[in-house]
C-alpha positions as CSV (number, residue, x, y, z in Angstrom):
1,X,4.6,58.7,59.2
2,X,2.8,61.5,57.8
3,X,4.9,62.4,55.1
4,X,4.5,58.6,54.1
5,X,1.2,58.7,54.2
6,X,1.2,61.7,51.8
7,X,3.1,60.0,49.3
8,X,0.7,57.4,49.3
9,X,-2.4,58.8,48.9
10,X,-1.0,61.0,46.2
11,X,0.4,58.2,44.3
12,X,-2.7,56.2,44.1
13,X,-5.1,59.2,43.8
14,X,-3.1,60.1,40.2
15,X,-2.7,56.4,39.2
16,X,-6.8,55.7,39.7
17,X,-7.1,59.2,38.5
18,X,-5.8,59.2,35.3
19,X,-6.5,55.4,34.6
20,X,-10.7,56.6,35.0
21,X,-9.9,59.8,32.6
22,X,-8.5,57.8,30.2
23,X,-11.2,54.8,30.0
24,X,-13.9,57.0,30.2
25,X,-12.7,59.1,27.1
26,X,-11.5,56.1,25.1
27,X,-7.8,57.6,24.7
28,X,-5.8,56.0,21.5
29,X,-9.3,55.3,19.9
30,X,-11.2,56.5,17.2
31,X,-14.2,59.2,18.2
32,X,-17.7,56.7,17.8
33,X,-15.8,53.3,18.0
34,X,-15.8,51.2,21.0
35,X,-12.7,50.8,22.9
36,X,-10.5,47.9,21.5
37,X,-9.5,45.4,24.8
38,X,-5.7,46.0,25.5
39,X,-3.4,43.5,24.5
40,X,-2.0,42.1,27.8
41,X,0.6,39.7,26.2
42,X,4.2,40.3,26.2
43,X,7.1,42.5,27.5
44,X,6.6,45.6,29.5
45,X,8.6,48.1,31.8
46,X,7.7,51.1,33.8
47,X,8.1,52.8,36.9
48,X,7.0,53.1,40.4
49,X,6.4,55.4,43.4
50,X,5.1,54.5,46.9
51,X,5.1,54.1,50.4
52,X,7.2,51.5,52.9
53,X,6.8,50.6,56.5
54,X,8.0,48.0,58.4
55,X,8.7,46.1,62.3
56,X,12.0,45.7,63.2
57,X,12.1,43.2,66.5
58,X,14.8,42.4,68.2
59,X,15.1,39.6,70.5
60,X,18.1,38.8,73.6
61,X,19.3,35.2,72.9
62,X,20.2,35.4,76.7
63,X,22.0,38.0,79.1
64,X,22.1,38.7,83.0
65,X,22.2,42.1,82.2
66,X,19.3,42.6,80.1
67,X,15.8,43.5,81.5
68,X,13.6,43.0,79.0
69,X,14.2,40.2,76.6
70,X,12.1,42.0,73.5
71,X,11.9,45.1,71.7
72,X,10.8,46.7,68.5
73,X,11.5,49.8,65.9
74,X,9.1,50.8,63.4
75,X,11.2,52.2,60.3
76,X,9.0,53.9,57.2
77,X,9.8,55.8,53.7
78,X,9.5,56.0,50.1
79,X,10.0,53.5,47.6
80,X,10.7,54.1,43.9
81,X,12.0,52.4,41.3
82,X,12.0,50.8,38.1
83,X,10.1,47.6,36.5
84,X,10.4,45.0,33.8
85,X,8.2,41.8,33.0
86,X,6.6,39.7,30.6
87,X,3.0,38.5,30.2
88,X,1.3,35.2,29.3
89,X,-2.1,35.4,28.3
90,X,-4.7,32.3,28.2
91,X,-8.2,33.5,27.5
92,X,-9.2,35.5,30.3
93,X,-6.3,34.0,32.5
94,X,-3.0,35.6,32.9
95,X,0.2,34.8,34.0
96,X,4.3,36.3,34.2
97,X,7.4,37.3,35.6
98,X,8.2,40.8,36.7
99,X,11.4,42.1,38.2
100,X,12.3,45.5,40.4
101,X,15.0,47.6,41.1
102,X,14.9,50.5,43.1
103,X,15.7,52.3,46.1
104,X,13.7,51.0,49.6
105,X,14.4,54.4,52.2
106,X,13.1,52.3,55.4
107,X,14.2,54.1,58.1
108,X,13.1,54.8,61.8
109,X,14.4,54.0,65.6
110,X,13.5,53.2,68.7
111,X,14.7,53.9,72.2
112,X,13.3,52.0,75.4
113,X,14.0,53.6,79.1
114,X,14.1,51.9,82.3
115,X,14.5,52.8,85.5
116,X,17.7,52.5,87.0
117,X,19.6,54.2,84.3
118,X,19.6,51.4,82.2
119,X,18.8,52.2,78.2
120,X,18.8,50.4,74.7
121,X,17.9,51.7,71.1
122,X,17.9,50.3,67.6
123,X,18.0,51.5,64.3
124,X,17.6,50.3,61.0
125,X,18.0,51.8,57.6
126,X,17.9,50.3,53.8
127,X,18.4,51.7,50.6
128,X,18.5,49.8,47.2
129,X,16.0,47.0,46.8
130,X,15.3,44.2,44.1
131,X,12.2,41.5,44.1
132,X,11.5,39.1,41.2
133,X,7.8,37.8,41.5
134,X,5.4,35.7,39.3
135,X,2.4,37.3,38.6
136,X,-1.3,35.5,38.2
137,X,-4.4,37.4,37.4
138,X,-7.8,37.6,36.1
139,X,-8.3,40.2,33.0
140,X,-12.1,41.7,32.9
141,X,-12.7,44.6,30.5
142,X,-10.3,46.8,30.3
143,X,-8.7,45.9,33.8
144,X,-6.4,43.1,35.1
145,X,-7.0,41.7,38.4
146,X,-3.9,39.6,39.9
147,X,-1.7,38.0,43.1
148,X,1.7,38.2,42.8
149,X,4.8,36.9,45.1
150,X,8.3,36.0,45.0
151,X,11.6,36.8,46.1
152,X,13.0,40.2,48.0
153,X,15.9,41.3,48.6
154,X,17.2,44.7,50.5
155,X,20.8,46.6,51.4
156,X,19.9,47.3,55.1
157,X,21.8,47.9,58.2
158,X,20.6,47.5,62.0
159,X,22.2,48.3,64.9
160,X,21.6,48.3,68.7
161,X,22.8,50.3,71.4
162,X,23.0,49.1,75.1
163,X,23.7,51.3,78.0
164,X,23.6,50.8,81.8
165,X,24.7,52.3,84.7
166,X,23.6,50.8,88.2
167,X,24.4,48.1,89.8
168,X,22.1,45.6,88.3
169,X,24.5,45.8,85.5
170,X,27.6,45.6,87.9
171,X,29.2,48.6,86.8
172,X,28.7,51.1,83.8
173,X,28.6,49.9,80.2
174,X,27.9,51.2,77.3
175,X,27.7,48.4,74.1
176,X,26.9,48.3,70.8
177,X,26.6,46.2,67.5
178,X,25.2,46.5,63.6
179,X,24.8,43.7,60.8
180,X,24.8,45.7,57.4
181,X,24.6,43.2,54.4
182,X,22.0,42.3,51.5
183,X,19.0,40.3,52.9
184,X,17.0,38.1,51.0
185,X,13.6,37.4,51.7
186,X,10.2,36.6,50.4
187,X,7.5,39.0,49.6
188,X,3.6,38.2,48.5
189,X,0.5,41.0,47.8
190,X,-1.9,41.8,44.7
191,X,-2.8,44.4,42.8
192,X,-5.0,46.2,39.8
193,X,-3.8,47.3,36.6
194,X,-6.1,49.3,34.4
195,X,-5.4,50.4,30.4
196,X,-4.7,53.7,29.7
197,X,-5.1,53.5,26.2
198,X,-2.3,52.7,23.3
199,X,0.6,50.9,25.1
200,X,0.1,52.3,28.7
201,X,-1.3,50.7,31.5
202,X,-0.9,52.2,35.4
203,X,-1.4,50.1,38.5
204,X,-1.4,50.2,42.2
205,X,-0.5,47.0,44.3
206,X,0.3,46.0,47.7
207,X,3.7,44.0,48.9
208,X,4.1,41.9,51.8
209,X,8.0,41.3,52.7
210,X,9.9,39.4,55.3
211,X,13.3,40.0,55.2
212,X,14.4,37.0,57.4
213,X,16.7,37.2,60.6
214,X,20.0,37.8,61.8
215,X,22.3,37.9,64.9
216,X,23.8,41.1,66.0
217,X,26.3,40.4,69.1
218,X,27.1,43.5,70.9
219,X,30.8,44.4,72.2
220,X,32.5,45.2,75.4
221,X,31.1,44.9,78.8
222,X,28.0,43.2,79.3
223,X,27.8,42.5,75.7
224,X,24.1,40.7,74.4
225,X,23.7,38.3,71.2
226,X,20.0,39.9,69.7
227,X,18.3,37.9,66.7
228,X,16.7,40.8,64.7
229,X,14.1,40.1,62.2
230,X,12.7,42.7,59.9
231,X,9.5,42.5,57.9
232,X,6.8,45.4,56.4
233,X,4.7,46.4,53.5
234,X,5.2,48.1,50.1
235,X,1.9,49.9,48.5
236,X,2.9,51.2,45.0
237,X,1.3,52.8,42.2
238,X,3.1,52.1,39.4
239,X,3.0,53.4,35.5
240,X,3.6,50.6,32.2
241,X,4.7,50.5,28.8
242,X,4.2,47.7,26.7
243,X,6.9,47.3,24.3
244,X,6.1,45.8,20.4
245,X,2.2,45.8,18.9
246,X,-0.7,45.3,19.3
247,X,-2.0,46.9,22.4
């Protein structure tokens, strides 16, 4: 969690960094003039770095031998990835699509302990991620101000772990079961987006995402049906280049 952390603070120190050199010096302007406003409207693509962490809860659809009907792993990690979207602009109102693609490294585990030798873990990992989103903002100056929310969608695998051995359980088992497919999901947040001057903008913004639910059934003795649902949060700081003139 620290190492996320890290990442996190880095990535939004040099986005708001470099945004506030840039504005304050007037890069891509003439010395004496007055900054022109950036030209918010049309397509644009860029990149992205953050931070991910997440709940994933797990919950016994019933089972005589399981003694606690709800449990929870907190996975974290980086994100990065790439972006692409296209603005509308109306006045001081603005509106658009943007896509991602990237890679989601959400991982972490959990392992509860009971008395009576009786033990269950989870884990969950994901890798590449995609979200399409509408954006909606409010441009001031040289800086854009906007909600955004759509769909999500990850590559992530859970899995549970059961064991047991006392006679609660009637015997020794020792059970397990994973669901690994693409989930889809929704995801909402907002953000700030600031010129850099010529075609470049940078951002930093904060993501929302639940990525629904589903049924892991453990196998072999004393097996357990579990409904796992996994949601987090995304905060990325994120770098734009606006394709075609004017800026």
């Amino acid at each position: 969690m620290r190492r996320l952390s890290f990442v996190v603070l880095v990535a939004c120190c040099v986005t708001v960094g470099i945004s506030a050199r840039a504005l304050s010096q007037g890069y891509g302007y003439s010395p004496g003039s007055p900054p022109a406003l950036h030209q918010w409207q049309g397509l644009y693509g860029g990149a992205h770095l953050g931070g991910a962490w997440g709940s994933t809860t797990a919950n016994d659809t019933g089972s005589a031998n399981t003694l606690d009907d709800y449990w929870s792993a907190a996975p974290s990690g980086v994100v990065a990835g790439v972006q692409l979207g296209y603005n509308w602009v109306n006045g001081p109102v603005l509106y658009g699509l943007e896509g991602d693609l990237g890679y989601l490294g959400l991982a972490g585990s959990a392992t509860s302990t009971y008395v009576l030798g009786y033990d269950r873990s989870t884990k969950t990992d994901s890798d590449f991620y995609m979200t399409l989103r509408a954006r909606a903002g409010v441009i001031f100056n040289q800086w854009m101000f906007y909600a955004t929310g759509g769909y999500i969608g990850a590559d992530t695998k859970v899995s549970i772990v059961e064991e047991c051995s006392n006679i609660v359980c009637g015997g020794t088992f020792d059970v397990s079961g994973s669901n690994s497919s693409f989930r889809s999901g929704w995801t909402l947040g907002g953000g700030i987006e600031g010129d850099l001057g010529g075609p470049w903008t940078a951002k930093v913004e904060y993501l929302y995402y639940d990525l629904g639910s589903r049924t892991i059934t453990t196998s072999g003795t004393g097996a357990t049906t579990w409904n796992v649902d996994t949601t987090g949060s995304l905060v990325r700081a994120g770098l734009n280049y606006k394709f075609g003139s004017p800026y």
